[in-house]
mmCIF file of the N, C-alpha and C atoms, coordinates in Angstrom:
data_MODEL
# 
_entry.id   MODEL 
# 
loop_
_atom_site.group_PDB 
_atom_site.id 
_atom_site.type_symbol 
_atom_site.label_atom_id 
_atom_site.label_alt_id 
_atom_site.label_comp_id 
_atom_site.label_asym_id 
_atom_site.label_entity_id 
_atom_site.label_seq_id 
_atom_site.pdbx_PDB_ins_code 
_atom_site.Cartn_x 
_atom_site.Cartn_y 
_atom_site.Cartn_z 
_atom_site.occupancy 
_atom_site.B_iso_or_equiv 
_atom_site.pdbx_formal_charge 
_atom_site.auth_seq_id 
_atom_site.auth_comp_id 
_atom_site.auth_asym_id 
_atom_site.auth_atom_id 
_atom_site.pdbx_PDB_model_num 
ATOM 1   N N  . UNK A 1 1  ? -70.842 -42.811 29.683 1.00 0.00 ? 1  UNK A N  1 
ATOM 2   C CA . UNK A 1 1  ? -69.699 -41.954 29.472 1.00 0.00 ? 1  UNK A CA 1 
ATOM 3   C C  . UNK A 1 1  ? -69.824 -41.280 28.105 1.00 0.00 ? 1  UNK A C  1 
ATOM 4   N N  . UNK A 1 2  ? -69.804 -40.416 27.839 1.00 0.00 ? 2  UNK A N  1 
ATOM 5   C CA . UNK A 1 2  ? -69.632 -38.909 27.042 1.00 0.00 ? 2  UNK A CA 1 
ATOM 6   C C  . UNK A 1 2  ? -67.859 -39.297 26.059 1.00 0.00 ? 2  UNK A C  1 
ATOM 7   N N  . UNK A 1 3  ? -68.077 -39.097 25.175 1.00 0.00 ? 3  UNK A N  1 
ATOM 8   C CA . UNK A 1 3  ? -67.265 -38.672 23.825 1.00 0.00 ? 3  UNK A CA 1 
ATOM 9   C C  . UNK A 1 3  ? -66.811 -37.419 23.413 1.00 0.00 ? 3  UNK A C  1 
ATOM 10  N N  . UNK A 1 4  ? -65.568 -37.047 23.617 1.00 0.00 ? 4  UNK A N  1 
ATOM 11  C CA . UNK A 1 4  ? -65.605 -35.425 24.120 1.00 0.00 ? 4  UNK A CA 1 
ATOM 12  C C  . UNK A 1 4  ? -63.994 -35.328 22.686 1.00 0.00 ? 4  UNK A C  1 
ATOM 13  N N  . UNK A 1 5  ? -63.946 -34.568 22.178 1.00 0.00 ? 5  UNK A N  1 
ATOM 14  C CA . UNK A 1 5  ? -62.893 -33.683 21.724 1.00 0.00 ? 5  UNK A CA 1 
ATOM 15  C C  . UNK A 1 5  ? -62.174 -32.791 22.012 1.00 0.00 ? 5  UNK A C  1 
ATOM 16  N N  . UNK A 1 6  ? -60.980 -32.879 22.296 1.00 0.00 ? 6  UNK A N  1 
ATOM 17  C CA . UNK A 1 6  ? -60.290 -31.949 22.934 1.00 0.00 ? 6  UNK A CA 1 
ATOM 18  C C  . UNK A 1 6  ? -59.029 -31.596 21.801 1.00 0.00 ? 6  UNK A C  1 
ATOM 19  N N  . UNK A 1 7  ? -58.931 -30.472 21.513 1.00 0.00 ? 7  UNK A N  1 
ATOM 20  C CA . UNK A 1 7  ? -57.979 -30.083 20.255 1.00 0.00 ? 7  UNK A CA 1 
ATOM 21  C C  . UNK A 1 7  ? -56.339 -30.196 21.134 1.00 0.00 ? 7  UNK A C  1 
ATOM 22  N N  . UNK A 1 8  ? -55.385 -30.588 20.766 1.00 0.00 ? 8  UNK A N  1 
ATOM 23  C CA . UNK A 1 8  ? -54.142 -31.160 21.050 1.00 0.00 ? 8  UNK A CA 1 
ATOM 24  C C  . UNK A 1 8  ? -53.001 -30.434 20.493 1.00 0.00 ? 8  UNK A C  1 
ATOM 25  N N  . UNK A 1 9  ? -52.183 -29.881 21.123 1.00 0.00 ? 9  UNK A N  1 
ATOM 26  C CA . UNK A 1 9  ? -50.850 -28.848 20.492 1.00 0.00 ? 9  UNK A CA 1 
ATOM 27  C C  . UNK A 1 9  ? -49.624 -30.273 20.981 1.00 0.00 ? 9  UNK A C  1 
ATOM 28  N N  . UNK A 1 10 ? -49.054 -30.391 19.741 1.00 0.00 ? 10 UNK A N  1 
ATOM 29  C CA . UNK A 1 10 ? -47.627 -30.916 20.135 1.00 0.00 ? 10 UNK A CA 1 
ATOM 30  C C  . UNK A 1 10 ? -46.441 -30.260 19.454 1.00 0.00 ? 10 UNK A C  1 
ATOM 31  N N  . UNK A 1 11 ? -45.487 -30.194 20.609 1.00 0.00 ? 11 UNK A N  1 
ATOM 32  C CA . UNK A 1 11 ? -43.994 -29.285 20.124 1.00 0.00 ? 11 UNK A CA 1 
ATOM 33  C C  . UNK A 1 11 ? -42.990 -30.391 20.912 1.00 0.00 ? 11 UNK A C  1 
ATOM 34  N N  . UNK A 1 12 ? -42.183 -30.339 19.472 1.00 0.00 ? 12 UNK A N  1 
ATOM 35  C CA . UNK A 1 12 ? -40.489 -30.931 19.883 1.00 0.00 ? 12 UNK A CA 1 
ATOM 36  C C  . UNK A 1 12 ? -39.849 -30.113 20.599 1.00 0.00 ? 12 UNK A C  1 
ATOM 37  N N  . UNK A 1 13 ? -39.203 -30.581 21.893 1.00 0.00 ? 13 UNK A N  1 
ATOM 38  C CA . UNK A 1 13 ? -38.508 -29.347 22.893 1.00 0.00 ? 13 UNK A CA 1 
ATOM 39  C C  . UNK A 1 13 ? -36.934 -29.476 22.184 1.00 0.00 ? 13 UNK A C  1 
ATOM 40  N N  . UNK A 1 14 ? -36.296 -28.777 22.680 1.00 0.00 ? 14 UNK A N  1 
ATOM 41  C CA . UNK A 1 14 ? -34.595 -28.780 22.675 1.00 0.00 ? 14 UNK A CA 1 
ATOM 42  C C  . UNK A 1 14 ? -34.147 -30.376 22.834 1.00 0.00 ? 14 UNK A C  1 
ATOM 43  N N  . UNK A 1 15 ? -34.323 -30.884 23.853 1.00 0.00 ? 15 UNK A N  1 
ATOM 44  C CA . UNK A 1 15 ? -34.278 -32.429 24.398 1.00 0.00 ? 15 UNK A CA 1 
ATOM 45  C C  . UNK A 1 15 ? -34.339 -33.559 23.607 1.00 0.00 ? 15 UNK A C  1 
ATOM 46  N N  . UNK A 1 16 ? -35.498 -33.252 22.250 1.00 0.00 ? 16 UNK A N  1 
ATOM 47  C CA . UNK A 1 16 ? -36.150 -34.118 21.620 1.00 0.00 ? 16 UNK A CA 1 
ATOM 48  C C  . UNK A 1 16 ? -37.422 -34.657 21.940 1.00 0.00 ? 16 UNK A C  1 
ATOM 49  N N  . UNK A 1 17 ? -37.338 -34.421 23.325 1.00 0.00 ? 17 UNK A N  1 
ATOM 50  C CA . UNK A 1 17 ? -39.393 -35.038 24.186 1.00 0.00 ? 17 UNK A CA 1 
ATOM 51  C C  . UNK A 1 17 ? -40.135 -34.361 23.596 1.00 0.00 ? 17 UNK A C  1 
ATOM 52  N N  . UNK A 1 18 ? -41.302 -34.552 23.060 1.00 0.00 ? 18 UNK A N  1 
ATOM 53  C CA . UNK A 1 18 ? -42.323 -34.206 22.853 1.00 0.00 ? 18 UNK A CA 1 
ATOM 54  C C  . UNK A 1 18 ? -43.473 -34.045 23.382 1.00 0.00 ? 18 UNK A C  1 
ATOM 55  N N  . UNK A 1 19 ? -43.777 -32.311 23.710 1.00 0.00 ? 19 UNK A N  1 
ATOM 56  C CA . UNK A 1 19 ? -44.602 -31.931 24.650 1.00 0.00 ? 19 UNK A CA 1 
ATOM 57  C C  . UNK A 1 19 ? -46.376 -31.620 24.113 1.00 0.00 ? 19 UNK A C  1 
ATOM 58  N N  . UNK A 1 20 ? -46.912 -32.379 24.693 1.00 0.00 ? 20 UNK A N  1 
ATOM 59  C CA . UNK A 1 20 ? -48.792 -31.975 24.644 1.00 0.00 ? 20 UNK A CA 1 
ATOM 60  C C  . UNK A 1 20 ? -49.198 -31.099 25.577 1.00 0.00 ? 20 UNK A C  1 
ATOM 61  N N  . UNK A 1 21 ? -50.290 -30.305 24.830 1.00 0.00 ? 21 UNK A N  1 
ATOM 62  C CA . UNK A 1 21 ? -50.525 -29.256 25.896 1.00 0.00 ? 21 UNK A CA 1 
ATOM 63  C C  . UNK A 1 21 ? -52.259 -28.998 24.958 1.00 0.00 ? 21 UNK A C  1 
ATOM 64  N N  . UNK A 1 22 ? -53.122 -29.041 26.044 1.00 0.00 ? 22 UNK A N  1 
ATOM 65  C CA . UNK A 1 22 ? -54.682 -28.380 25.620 1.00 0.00 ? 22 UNK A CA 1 
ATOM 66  C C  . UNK A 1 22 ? -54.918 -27.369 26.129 1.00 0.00 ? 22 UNK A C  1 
ATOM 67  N N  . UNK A 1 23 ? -54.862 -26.452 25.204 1.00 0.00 ? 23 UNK A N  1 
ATOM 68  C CA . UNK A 1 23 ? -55.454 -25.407 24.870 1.00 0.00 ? 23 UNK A CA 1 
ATOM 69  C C  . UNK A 1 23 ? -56.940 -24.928 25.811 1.00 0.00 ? 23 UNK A C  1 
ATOM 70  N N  . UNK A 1 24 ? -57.743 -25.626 26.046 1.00 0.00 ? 24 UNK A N  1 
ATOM 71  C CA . UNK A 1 24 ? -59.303 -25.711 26.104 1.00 0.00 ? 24 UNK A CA 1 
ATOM 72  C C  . UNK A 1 24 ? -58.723 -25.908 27.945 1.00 0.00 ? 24 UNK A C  1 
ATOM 73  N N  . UNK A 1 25 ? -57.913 -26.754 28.477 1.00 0.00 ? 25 UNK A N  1 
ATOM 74  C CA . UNK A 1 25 ? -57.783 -27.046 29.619 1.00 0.00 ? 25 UNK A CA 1 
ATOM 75  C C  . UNK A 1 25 ? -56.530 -25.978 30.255 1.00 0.00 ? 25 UNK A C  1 
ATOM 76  N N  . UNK A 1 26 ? -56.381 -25.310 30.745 1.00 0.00 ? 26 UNK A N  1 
ATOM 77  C CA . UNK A 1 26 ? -55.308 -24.741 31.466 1.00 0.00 ? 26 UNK A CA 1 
ATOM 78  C C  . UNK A 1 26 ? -54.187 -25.549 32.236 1.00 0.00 ? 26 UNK A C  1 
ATOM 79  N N  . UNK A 1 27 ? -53.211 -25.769 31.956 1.00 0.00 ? 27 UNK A N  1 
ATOM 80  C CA . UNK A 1 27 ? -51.978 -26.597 33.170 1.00 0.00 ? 27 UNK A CA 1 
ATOM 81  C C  . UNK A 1 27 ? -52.088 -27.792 32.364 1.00 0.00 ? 27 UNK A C  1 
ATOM 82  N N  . UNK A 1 28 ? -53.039 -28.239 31.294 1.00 0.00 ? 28 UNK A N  1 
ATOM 83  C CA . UNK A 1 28 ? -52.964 -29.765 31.420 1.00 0.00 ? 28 UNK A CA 1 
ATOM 84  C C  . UNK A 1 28 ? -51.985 -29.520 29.997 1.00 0.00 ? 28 UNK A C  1 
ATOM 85  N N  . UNK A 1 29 ? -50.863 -30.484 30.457 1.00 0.00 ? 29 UNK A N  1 
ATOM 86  C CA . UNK A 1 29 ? -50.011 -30.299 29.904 1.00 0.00 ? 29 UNK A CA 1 
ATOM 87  C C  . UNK A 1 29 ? -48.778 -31.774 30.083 1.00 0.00 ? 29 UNK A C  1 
ATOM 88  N N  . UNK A 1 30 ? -48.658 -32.472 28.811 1.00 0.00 ? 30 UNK A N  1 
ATOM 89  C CA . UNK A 1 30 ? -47.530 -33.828 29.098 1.00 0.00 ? 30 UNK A CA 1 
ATOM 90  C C  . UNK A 1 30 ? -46.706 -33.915 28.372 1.00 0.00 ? 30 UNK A C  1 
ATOM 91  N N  . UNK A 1 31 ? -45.835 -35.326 28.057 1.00 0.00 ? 31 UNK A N  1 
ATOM 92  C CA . UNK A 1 31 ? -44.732 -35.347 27.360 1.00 0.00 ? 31 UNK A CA 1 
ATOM 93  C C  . UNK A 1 31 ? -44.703 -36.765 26.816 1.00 0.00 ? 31 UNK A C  1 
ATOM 94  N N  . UNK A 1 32 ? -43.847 -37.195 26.338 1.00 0.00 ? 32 UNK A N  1 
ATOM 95  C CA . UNK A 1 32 ? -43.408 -38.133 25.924 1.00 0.00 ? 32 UNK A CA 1 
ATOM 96  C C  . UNK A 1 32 ? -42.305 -38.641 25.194 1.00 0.00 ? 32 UNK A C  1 
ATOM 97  N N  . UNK A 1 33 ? -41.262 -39.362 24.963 1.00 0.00 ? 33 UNK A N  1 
ATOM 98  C CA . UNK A 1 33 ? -40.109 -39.597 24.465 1.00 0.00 ? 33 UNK A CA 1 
ATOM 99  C C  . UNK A 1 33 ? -40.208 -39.329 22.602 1.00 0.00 ? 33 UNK A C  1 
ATOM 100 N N  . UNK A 1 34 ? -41.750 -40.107 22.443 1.00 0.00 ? 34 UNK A N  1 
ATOM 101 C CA . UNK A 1 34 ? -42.150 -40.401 21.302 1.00 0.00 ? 34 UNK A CA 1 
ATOM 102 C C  . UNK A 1 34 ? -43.636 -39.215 20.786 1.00 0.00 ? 34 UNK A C  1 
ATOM 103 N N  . UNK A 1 35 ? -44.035 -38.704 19.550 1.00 0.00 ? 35 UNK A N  1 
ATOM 104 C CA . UNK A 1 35 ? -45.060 -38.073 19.629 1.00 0.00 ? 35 UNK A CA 1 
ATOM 105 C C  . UNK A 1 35 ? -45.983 -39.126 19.970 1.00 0.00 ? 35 UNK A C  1 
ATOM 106 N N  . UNK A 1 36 ? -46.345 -40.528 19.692 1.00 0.00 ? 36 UNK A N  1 
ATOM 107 C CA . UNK A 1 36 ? -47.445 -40.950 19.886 1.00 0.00 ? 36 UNK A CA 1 
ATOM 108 C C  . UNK A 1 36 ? -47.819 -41.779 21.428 1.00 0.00 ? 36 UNK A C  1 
ATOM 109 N N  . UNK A 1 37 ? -46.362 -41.649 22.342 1.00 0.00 ? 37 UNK A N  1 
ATOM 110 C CA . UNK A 1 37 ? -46.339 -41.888 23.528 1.00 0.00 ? 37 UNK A CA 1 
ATOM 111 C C  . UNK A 1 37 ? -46.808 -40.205 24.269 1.00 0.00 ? 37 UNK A C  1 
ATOM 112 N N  . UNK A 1 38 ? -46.560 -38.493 23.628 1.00 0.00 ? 38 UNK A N  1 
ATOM 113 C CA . UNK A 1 38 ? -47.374 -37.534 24.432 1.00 0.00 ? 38 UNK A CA 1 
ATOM 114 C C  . UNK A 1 38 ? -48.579 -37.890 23.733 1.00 0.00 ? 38 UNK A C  1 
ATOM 115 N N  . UNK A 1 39 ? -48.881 -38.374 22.425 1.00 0.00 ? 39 UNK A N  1 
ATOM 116 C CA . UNK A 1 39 ? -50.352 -38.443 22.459 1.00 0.00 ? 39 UNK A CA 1 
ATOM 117 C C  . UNK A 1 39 ? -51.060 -39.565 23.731 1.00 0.00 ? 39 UNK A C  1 
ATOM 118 N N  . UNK A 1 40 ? -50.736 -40.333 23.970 1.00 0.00 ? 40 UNK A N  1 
ATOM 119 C CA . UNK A 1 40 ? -51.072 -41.180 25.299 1.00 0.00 ? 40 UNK A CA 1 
ATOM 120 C C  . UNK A 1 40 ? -51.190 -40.878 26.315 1.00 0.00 ? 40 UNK A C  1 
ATOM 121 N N  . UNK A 1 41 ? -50.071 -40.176 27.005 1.00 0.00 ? 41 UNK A N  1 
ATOM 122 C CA . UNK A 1 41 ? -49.820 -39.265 28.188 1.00 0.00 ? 41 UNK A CA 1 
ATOM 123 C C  . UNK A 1 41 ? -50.989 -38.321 28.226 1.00 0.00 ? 41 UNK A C  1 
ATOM 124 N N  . UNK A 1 42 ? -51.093 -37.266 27.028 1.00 0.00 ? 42 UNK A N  1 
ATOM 125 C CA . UNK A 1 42 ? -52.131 -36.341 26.755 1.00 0.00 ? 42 UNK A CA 1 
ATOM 126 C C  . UNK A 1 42 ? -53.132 -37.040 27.499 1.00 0.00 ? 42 UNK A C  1 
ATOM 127 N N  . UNK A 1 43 ? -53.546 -37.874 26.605 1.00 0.00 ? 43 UNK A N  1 
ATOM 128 C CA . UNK A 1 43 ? -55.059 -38.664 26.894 1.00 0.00 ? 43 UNK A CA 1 
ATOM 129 C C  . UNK A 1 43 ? -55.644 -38.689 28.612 1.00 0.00 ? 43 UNK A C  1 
ATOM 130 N N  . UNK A 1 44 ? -54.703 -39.636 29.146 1.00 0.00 ? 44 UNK A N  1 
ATOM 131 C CA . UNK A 1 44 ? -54.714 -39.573 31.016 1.00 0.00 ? 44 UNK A CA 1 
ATOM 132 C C  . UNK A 1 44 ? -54.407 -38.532 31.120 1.00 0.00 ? 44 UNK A C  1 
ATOM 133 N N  . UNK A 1 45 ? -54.222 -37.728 30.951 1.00 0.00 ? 45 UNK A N  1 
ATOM 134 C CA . UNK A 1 45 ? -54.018 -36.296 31.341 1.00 0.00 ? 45 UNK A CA 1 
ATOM 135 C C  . UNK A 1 45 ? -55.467 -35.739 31.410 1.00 0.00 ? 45 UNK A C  1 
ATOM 136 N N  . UNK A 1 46 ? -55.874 -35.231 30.225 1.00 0.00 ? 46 UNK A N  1 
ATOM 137 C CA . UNK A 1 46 ? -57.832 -35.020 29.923 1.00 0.00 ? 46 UNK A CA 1 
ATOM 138 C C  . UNK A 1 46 ? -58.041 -35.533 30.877 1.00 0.00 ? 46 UNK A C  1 
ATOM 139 N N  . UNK A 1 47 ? -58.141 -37.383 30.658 1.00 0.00 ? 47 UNK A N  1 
ATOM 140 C CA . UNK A 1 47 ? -59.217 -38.006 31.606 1.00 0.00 ? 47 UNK A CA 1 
ATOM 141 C C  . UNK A 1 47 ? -59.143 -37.665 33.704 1.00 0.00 ? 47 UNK A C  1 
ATOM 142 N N  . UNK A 1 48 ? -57.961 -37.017 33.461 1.00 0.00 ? 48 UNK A N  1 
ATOM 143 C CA . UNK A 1 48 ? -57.923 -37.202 35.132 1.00 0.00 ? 48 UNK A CA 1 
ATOM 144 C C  . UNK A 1 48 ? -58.081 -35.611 35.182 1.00 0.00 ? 48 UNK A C  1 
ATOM 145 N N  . UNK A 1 49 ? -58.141 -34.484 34.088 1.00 0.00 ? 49 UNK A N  1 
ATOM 146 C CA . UNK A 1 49 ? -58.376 -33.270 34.641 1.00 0.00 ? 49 UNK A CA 1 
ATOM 147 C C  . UNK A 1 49 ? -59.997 -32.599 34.710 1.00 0.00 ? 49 UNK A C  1 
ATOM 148 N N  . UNK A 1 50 ? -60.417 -33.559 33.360 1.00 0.00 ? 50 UNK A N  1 
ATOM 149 C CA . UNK A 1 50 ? -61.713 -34.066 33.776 1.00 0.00 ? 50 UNK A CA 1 
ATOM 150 C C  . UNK A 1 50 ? -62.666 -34.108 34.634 1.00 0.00 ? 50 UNK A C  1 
ATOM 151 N N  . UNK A 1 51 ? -62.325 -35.725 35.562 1.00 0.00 ? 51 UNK A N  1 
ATOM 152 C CA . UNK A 1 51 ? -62.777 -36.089 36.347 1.00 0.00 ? 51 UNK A CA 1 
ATOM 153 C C  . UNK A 1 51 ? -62.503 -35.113 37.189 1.00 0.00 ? 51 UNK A C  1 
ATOM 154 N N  . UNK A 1 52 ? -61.387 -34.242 37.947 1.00 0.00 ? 52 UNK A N  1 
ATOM 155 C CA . UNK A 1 52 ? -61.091 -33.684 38.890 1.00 0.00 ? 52 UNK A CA 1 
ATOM 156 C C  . UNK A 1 52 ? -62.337 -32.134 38.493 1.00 0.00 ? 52 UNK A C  1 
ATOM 157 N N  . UNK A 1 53 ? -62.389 -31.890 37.517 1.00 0.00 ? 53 UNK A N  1 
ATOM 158 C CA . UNK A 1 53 ? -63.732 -30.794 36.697 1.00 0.00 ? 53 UNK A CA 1 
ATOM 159 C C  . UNK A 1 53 ? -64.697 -31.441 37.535 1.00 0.00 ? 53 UNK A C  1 
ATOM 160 N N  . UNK A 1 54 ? -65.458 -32.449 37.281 1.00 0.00 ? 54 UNK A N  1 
ATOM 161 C CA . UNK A 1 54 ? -66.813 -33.227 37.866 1.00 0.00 ? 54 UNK A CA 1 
ATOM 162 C C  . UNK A 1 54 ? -66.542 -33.714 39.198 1.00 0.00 ? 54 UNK A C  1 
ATOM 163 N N  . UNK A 1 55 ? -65.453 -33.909 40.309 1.00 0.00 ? 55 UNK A N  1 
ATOM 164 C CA . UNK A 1 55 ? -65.391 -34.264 41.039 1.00 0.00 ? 55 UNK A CA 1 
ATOM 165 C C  . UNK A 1 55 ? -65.405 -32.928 41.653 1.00 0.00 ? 55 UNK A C  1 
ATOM 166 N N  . UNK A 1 56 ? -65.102 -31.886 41.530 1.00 0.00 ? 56 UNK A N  1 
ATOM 167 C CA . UNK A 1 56 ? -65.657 -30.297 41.975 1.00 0.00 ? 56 UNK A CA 1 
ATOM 168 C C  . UNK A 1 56 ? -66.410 -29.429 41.677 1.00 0.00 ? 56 UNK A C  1 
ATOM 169 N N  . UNK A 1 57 ? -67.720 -30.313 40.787 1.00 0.00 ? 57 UNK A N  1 
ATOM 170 C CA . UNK A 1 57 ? -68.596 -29.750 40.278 1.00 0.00 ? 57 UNK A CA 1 
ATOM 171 C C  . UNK A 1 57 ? -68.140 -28.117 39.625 1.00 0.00 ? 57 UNK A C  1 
ATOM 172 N N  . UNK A 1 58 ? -67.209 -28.734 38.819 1.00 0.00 ? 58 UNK A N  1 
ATOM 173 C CA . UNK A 1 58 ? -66.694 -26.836 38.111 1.00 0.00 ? 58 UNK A CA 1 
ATOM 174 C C  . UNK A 1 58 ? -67.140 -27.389 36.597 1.00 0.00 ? 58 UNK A C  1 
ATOM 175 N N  . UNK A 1 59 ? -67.269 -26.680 35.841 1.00 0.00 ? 59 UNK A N  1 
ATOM 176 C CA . UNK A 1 59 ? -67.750 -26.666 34.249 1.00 0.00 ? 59 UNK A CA 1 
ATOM 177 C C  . UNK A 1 59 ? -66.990 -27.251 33.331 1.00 0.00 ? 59 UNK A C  1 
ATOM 178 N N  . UNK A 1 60 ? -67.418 -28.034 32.680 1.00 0.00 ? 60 UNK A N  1 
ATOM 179 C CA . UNK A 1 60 ? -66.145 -28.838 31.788 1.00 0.00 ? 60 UNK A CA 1 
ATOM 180 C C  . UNK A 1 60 ? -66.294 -28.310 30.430 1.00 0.00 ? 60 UNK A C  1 
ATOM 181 N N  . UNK A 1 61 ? -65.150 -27.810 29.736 1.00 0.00 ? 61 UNK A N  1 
ATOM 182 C CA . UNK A 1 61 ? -65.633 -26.983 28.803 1.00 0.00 ? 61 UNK A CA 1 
ATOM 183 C C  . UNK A 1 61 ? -66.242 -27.474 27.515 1.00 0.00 ? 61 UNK A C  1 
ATOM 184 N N  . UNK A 1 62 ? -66.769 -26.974 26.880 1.00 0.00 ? 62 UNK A N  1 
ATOM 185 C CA . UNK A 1 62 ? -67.561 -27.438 25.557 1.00 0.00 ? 62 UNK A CA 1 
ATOM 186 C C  . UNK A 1 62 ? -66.381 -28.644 24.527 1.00 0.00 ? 62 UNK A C  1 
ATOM 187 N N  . UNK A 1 63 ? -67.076 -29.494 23.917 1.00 0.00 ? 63 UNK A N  1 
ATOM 188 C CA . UNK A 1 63 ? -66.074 -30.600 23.039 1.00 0.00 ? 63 UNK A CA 1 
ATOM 189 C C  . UNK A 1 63 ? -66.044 -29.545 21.900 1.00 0.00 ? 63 UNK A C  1 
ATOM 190 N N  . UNK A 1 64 ? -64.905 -29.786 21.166 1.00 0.00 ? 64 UNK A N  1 
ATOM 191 C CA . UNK A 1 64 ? -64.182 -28.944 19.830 1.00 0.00 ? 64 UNK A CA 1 
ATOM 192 C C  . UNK A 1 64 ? -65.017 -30.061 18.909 1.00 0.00 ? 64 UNK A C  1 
ATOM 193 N N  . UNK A 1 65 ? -65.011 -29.052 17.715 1.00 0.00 ? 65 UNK A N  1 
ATOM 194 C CA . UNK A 1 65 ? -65.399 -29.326 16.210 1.00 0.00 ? 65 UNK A CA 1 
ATOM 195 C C  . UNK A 1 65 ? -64.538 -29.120 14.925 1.00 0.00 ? 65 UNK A C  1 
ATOM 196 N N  . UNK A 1 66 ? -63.457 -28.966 14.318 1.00 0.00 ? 66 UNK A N  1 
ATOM 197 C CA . UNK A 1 66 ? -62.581 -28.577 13.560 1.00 0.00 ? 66 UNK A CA 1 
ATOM 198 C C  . UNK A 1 66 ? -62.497 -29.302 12.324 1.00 0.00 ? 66 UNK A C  1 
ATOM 199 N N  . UNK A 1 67 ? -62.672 -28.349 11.452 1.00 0.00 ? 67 UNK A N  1 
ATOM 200 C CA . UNK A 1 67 ? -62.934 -29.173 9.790  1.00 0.00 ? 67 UNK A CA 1 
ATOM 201 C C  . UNK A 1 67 ? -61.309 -28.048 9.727  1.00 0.00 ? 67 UNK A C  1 
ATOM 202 N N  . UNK A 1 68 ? -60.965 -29.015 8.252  1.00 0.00 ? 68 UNK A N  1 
ATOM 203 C CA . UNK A 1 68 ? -59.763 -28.119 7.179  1.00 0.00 ? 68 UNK A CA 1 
ATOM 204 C C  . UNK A 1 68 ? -60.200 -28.012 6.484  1.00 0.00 ? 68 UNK A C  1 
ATOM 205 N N  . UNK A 1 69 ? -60.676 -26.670 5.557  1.00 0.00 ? 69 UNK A N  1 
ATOM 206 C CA . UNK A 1 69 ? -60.851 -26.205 4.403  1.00 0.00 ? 69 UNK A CA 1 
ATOM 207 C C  . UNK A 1 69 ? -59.538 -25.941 3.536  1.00 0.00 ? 69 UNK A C  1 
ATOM 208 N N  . UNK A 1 70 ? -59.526 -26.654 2.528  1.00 0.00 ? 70 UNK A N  1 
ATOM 209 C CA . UNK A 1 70 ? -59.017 -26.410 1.533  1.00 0.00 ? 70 UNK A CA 1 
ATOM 210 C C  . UNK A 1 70 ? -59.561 -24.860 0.242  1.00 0.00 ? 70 UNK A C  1 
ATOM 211 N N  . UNK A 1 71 ? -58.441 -24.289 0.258  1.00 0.00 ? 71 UNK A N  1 
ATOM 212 C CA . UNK A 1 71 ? -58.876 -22.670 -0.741 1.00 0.00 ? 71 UNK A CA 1 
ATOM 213 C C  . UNK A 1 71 ? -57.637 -22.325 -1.756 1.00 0.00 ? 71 UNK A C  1 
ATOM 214 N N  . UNK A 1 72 ? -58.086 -22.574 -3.185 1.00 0.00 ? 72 UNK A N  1 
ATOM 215 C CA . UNK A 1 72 ? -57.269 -22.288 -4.033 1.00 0.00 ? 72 UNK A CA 1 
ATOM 216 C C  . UNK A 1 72 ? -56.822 -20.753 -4.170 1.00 0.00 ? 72 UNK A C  1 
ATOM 217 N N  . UNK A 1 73 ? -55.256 -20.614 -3.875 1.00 0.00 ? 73 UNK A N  1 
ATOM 218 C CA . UNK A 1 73 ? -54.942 -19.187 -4.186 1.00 0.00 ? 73 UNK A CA 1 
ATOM 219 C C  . UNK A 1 73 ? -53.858 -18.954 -5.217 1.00 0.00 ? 73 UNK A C  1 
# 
C-alpha cells in the first residue's frame, strides 16, 4: 500500500459541523461535529473514493507536496 497526500479544506458551517472537502477529488466531501472528527471522516472518505478510482481502473490523481514559505515584508 502507497502513502499518498491529499491537501484538505475545512470550513465551520452555520450549524457549527465542520465540513472537509478535497480539492484533488471531486464530490469527496464530509463532516463532523468536531474538526478532528471531519478530519477522520475525511480520511474514509479518500480511502473509499480511492479504492472505487482502482476498482474502475480510472486514474488516481498525483499525491500533493506543500511547503510554507515564510517572506519578510
Amino acid at each position: 500500500m502507497t502513502n499518498m497526500k491529499f491537501r484538505i479544506l475545512i470550513k465551520q458551517d452555520e450549524d457549527g459541523a465542520f465540513v472537509s472537502e478535497v480539492p484533488e477529488l471531486p464530490g469527496c466531501i464530509s463532516q463532523g461535529e468536531t474538526r478532528e472528527d471531519a478530519i477522520t471522516n475525511i480520511k474514509d472518505a479518500i480511502s473509499g473514493y480511492v479504492q472505487s478510482l482502482k476498482k474502475h481502473d480510472e486514474p488516481i490523481p498525483f499525491s500533493i507536496s506543500e511547503e510554507t514559505v515564510e517572506i519578510h515584508v
